[in-house]
C-alpha distance (Angstrom), angle and dihedral (degrees) to the residues before:
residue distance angle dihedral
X1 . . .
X2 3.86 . .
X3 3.58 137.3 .
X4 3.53 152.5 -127.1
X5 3.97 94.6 -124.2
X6 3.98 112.1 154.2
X7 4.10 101.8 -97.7
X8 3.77 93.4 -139.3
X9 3.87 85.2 71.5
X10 4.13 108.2 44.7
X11 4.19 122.4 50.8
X12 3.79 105.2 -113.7
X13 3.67 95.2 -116.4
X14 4.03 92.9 59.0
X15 3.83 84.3 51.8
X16 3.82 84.5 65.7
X17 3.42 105.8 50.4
X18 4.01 86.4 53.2
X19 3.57 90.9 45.6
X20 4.13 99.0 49.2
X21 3.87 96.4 48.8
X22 3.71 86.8 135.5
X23 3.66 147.0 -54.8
X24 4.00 98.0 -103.8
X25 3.50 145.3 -145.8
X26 4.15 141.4 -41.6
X27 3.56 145.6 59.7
X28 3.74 130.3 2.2
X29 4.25 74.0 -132.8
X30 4.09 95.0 55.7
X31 3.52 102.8 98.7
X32 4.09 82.4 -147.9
X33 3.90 83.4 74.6
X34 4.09 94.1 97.6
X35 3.76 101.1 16.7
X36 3.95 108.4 157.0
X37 3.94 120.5 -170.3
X38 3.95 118.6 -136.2
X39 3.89 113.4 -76.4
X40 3.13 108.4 -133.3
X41 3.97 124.5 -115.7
X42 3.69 133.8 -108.1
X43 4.01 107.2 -163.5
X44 4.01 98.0 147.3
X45 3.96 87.3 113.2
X46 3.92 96.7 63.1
X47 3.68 130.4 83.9
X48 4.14 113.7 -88.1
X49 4.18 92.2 -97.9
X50 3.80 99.5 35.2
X51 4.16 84.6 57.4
X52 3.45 88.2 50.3
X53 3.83 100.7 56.7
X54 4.01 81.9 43.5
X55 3.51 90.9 53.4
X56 3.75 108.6 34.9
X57 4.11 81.2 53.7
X58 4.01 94.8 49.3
X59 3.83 86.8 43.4
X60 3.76 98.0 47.6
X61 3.74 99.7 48.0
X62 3.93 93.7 42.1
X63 3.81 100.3 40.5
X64 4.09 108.9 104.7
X65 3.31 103.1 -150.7
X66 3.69 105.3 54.9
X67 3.83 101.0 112.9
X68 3.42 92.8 41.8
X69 3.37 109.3 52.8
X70 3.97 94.8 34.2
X71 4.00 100.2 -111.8
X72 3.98 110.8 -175.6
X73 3.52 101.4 -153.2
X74 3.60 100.5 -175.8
X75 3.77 95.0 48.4
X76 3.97 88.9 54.7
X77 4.06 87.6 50.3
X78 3.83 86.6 48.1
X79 4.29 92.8 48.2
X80 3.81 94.5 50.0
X81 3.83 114.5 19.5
X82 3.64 85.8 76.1
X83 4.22 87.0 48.5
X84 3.50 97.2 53.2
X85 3.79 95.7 40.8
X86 3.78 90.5 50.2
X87 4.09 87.5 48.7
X88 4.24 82.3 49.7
X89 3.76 92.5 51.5
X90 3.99 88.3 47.2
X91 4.03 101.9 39.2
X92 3.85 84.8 -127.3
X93 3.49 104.5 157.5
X94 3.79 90.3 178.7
X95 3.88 97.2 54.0
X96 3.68 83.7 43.6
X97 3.87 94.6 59.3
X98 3.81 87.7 40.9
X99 3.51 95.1 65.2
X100 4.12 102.6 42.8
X101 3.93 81.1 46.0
X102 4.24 96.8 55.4
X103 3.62 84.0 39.9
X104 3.13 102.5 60.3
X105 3.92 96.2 36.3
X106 3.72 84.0 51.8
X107 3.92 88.4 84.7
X108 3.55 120.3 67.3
X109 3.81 110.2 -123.3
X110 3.51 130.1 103.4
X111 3.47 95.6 -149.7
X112 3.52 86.4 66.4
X113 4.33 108.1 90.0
X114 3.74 132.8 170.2
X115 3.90 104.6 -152.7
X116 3.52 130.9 -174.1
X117 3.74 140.7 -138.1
X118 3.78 92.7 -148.0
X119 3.73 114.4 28.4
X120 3.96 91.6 -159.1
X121 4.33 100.2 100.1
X122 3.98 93.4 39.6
X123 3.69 87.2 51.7
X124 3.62 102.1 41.2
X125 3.69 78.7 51.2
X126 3.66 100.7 54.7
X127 3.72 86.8 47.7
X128 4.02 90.2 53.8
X129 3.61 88.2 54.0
X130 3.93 116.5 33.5
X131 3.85 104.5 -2.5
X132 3.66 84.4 119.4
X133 3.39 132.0 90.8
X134 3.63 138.3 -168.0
X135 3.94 102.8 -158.2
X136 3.57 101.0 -96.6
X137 3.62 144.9 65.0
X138 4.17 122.8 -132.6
X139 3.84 128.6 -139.5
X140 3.60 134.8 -173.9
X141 3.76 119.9 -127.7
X142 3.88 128.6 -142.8
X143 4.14 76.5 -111.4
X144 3.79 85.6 59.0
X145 3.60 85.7 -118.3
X146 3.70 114.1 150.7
X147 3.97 114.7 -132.2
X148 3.66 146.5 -168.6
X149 3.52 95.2 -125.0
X150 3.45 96.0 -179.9
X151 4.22 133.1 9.9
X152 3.82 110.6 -163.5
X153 3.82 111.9 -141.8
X154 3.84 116.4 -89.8
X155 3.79 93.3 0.9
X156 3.75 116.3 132.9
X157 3.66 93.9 -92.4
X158 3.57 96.7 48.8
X159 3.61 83.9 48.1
X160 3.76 99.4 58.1
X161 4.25 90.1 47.1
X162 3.72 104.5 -96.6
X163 3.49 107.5 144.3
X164 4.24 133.8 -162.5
X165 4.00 101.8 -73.7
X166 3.72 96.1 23.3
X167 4.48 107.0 142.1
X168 3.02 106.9 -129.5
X169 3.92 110.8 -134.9
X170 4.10 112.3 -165.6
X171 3.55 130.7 -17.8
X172 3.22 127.1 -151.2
X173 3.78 91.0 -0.2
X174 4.09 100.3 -54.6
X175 3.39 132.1 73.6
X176 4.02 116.5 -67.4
X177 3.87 85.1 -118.9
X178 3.72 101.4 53.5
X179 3.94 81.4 39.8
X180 4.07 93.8 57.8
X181 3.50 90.5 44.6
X182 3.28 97.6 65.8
X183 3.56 99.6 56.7
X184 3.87 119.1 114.6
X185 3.63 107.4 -145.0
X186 3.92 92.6 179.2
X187 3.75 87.9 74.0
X188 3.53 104.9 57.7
X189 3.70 120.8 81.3
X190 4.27 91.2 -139.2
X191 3.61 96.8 172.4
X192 4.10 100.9 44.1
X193 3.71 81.5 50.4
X194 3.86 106.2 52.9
X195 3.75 87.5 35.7
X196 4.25 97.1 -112.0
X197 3.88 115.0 161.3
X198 3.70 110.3 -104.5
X199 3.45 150.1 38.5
X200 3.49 122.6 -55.1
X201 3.73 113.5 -92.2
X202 3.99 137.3 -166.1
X203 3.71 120.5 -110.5
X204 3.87 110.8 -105.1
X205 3.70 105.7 -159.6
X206 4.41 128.9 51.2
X207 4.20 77.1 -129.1
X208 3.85 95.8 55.9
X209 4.16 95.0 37.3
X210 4.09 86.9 52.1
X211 3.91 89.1 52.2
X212 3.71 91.5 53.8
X213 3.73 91.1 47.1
X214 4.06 88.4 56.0
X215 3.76 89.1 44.5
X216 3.84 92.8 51.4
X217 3.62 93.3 49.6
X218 3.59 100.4 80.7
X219 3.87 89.0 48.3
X220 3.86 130.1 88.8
X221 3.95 142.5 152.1
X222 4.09 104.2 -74.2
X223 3.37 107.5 -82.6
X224 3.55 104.7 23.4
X225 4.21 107.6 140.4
X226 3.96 116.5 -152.1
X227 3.83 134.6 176.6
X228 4.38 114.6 -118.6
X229 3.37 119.7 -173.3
X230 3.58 110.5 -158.9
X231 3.91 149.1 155.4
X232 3.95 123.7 -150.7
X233 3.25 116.0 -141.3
X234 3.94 127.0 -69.5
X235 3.96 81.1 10.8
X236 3.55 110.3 142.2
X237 4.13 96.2 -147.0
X238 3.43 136.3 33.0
X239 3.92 118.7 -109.4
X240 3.74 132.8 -144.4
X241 3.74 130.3 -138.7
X242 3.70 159.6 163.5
X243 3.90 119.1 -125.4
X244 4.16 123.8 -176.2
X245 3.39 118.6 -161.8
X246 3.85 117.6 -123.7
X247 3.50 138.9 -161.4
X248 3.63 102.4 -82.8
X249 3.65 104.2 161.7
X250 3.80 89.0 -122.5
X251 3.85 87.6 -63.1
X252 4.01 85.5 144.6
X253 3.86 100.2 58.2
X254 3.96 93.9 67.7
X255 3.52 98.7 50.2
X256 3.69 102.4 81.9
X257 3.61 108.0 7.6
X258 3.92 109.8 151.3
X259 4.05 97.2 -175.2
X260 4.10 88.4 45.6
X261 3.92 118.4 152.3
X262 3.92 143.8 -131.0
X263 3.69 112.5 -121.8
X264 3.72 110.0 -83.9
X265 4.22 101.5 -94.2
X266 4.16 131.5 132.0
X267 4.13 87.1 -134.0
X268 3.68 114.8 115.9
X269 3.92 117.5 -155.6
X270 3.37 117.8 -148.1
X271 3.94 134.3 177.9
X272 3.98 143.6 147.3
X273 4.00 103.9 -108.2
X274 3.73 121.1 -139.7
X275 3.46 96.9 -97.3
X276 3.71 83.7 56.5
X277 3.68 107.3 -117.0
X278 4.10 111.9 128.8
X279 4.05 111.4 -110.7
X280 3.46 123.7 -156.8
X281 3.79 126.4 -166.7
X282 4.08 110.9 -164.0
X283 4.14 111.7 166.2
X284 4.01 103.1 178.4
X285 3.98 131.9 13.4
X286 3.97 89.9 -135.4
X287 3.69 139.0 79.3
X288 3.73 118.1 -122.3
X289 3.54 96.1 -163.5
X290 3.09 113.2 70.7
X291 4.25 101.1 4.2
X292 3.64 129.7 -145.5
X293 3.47 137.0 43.5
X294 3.92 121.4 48.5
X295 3.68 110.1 -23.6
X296 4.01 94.5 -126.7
X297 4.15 85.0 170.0
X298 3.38 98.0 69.7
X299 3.74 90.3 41.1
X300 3.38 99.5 52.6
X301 3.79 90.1 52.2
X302 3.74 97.1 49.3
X303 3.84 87.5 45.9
X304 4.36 83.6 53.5
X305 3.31 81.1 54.1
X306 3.83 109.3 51.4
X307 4.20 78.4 38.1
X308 3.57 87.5 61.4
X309 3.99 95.2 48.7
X310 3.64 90.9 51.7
X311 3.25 102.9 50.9
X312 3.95 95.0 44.2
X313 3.94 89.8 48.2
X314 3.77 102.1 -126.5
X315 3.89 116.4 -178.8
X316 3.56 93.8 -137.5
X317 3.85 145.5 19.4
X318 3.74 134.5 -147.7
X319 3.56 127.2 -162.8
X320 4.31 114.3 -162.9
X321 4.03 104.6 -144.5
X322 3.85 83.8 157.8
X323 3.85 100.9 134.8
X324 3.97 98.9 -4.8
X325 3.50 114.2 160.3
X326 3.42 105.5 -149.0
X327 3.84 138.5 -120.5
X328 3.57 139.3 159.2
X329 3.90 117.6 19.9
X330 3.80 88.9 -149.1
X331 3.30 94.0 66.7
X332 3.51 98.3 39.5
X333 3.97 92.6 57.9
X334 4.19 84.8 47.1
X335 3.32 89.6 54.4
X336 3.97 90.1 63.5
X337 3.53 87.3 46.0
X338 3.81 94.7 70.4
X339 4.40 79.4 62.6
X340 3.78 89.4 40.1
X341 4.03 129.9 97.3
X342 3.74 90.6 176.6
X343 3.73 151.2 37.8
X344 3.93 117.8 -89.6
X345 3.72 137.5 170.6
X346 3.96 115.6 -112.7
X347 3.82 100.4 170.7
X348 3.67 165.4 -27.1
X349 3.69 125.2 -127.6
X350 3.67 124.1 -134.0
X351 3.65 118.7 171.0
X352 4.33 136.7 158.2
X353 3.28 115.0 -75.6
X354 4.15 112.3 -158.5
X355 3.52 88.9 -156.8
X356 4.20 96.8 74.9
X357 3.97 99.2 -2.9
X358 3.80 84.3 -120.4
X359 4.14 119.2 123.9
X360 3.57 102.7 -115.4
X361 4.26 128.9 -165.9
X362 3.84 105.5 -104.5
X363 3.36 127.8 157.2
X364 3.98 123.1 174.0
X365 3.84 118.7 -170.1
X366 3.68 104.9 -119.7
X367 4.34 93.3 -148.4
X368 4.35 84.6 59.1
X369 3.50 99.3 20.1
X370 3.96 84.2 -172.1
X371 3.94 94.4 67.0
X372 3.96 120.2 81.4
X373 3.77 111.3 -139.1
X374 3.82 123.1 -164.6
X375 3.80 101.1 -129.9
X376 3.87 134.6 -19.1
X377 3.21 115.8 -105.4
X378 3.93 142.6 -172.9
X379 3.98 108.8 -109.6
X380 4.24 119.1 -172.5
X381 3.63 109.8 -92.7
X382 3.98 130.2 -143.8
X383 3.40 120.3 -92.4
X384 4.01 88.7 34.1
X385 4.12 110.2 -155.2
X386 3.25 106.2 -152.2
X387 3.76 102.4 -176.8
X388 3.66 136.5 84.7
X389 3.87 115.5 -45.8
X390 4.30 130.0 -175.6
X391 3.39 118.5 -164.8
X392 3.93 110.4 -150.5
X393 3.88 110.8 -142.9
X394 4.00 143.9 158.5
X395 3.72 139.0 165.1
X396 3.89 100.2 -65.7
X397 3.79 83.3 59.8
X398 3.78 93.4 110.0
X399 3.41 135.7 170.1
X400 3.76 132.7 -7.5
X401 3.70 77.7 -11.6
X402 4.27 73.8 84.9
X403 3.60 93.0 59.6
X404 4.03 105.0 69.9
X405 4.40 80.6 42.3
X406 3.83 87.3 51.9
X407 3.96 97.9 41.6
X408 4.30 96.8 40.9
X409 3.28 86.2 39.8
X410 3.86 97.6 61.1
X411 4.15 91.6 49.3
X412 3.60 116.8 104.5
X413 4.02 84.0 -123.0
X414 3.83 95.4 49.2
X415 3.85 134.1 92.9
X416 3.48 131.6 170.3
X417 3.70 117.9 -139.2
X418 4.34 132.1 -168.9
X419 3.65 139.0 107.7
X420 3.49 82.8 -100.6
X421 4.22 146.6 16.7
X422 3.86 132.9 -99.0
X423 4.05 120.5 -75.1
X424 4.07 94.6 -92.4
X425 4.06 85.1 -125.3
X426 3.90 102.4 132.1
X427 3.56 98.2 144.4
X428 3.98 133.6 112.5
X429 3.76 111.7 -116.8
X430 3.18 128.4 -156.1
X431 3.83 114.0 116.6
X432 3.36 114.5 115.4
X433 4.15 142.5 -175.0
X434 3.67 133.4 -171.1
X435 3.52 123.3 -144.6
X436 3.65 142.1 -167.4
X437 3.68 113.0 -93.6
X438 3.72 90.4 49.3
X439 4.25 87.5 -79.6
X440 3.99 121.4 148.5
X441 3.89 122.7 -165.1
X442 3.58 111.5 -157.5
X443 3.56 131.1 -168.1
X444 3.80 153.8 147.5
X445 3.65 134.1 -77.2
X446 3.48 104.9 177.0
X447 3.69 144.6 58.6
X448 3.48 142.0 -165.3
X449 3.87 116.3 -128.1
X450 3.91 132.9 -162.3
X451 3.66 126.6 -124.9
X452 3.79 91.4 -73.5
X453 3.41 95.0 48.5
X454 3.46 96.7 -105.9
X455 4.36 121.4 140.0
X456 4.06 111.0 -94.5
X457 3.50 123.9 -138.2
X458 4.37 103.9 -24.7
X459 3.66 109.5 124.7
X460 3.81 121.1 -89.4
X461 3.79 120.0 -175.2
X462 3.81 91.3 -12.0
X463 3.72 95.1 -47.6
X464 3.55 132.6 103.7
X465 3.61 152.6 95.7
X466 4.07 125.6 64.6
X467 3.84 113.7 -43.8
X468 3.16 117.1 -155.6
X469 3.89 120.8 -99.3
X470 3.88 92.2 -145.7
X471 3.51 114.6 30.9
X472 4.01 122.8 -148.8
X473 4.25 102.7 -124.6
X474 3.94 112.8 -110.6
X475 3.58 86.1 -134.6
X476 3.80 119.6 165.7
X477 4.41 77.2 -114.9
X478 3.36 103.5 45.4
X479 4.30 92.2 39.9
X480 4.11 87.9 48.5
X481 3.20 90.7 44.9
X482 3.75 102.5 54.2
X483 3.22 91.1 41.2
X484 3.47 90.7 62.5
X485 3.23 92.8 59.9
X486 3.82 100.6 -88.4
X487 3.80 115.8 137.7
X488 3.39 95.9 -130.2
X489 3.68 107.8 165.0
X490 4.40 84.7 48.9
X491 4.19 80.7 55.2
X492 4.27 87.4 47.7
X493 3.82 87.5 48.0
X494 3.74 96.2 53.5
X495 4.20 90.2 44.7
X496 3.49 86.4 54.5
X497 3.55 105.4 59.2
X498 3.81 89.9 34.4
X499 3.73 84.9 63.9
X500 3.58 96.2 -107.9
């Protein structure tokens, strides 16, 4: 078995002991019969470069995606060796954790995480680098206007007179574009510094990078002072000002966050809305409680769920993937099947095999973890819901959280609404590398393949996961709204199958 479970979530060595339930089931001719995953790597005992070689090698070899997305191994070894060596030479343990953390955010996959033992440099860093705020959070229009989304009361920008909605002109002297584009997100520790579970993680997608660039742009070591140029709205000029950031505890990050997440829980929520469409609310494909194996839990509630619709006779079903983290791609594939009238393929498996170093198709079924299966595939469900169904996504969904937004999303009856699409993180993790300093890179080494063989949904040249088939408007209404606190893409849902 294993599992496409978010690694920020699940210690690498429990990732293991789901992933080497056993080798299967077939003929002394399948060349399944044998397969062994990746061990994983302990180099914590070695000097700071000589664990790096180790590493980088282990990583390279094992990681599943490096044709497709283009990886240049060499030139990574070339960028950092000499980093971490000079960090040796000096005994900097913060240079040294600023290197392995660029380098691993320097390759777009989300499955991808450098996690720490001891959270105290990463945070320290994140503090250095964003753990000011200057009252307000930015958002980027479909206009490519830039916005104060939201001002928080008494903070420096609220201080100064910029109000929700004002455009904001220049900052720090240039254009607000030219100023967001120049913002590394590979070198700030995000999730150590809002306090989010996990590793930190690169950003998968051109779409999901950009929105952390806009949401790092009102952020800045305490006491950094920069010139805005603004104009609230129906203001007739533009005005010019001087914002410091402050000590906000991080208050600034939440306020406009479009790839935001549930808190990490198995429970799926469930009710019939007002407008009397059923709503569903499902956050992981994988029981916590007890791990392993197929997560019949969640199943078993979703299945309540779709029960529940069908027997109350809603016109129309939504399913909220928005932040899943992922989990078993069984269940994923049965969760289209409660949408489905008929068979369909949803994948092949390919994963590293130690035996040969070569990526070879193998598929395990994850009810009889013994038996080899060819592909996985979506199977009708009972109760069957026939009628319209949304699935609700953005960029935190991860995972096989992808998988019921790819598979609804194909059927004639399914659409997949958000201001923006799914992670483009499809890939099976479990790899995983210790380092000195108490540092773990995870990382993926399987895929999931089409028919033709060819990788589903992982980023490739900035693009990947599910987009959504009707986009929710950036509109200076809808974005102020939302990031008030309005559920705006719920409200789009609901107007959608209403016919409006």
């Amino acid at each position: 078995m294993k599992t496409r479970f978010s690694y920020s979530l699940i210690a690498f060595s429990f990732l293991i002991l789901l992933l080497l339930f056993g080798c299967g089931a077939g003929t002394t001719d399948d060349p399944r019969m044998g397969f062994q995953y990746p061990d994983p790597a302990d180099y914590s005992a070695l000097s700071w470069t000589e664990a790096f070689h180790a590493g980088h090698a282990k990583f390279s070899r094992e990681y599943a995606f490096s044709e497709w997305k283009g990886i240049d191994w060499p030139a990574l070894l070339a960028k950092f060796l000499p980093r971490i060596a000079a960090a040796q030479a000096a005994g900097d343990k913060d240079a040294y954790y600023r290197a392995l953390h660029e380098y691993v955010l320097s390759i777009p996959d989300g499955h991808i995480s450098l996690k720490a033992e001891d959270p105290a440099v990463p945070t320290a860093l994140g503090k250095e680098l964003a753990g000011g705020g200057f009252g307000m959070a930015a958002a980027e229009l479909d206009d490519w206007r830039v916005i104060a989304a939201a001002v928080v009361p008494n903070g420096p920008a609220d201080l100064v007179g910029i109000v929700a909605g004002a455009e904001i002109i220049t900052w720090k002297g240039e254009p607000v574009e030219t100023a967001i584009g120049r913002i590394d997100v590979s070198t700030v520790p995000l999730k150590a510094l809002t306090g989010a579970v996990g590793g930190e993680s690169p950003r998968a997608t051109s779409e999901h990078y950009r929105l952390e660039q806009v949401r790092l742009l009102t952020r800045a070591k305490i006491g950094t002072a920069v010139q805005v140029v603004f104009k609230n709205p129906g203001a007739g000029a533009t005005q010019t000002v001087t914002l410091t950031a402050i000590d906000d505890a991080g208050q600034g990050f939440s306020l406009a966050n479009f790839a935001k997440r549930p808190a990490v829980s198995d429970q799926v929520d469930y009710r019939i809305l007002p407008e009397g469409y059923g709503y569903v609310l499902v956050r992981m494909e994988l029981d916590l409680a007890p791990p392993g194996g197929y997560p019949y839990g969640v199943y078993q509630r979703f299945k309540e769920a779709i029960t529940a619709f069908v027997t109350a006779g809603v016109p129309g079903v939504i399913v909220d993937l928005r932040g899943n983290y992922g989990g078993s791609d069984r269940l994923a594939a049965d969760m289209c099947g409660f949408f489905s009238t008929a068979s369909s393929f949803y994948e092949y498996q390919e994963y590293y095999d130690k035996r040969d170093g070569r990526f070879l198709r193998y598929t395990v079924d994850e009810k009889s973890p013994e038996t080899f299966v060819d592909h996985l595939a979506i199977e009708p469900q009972t109760p069957n819901f026939g009628g319209p169904v949304v699935v609700l996504v953005n960029p935190g969904t991860i995972s096989s959280g992808e998988g019921p937004t790819m598979g609804i999303g194909r059927l004639p009856q399914g659409r997949v609404i958000g201001f923006h699409g799914t992670n483009g993180s499809f890939g099976m993790v479990g790899g995983g590398i210790v380092m000195p300093g108490g540092y773990t890179i995870g990382y993926p080494f399987g895929r999931s393949v089409d028919k033709n063989g060819v990788v589903q949904l992982d980023s490739r040249n900035g693009i990947g996961g599910v987009a959504p088939s009707l986009r929710v408007p950036k509109t200076l209404e809808n974005v102020l709204a939302y990031a008030a606190g309005t559920d705006v893409e719920l409200q789009y849902a609901v107007r959608y199958l209403s016919g409006n």
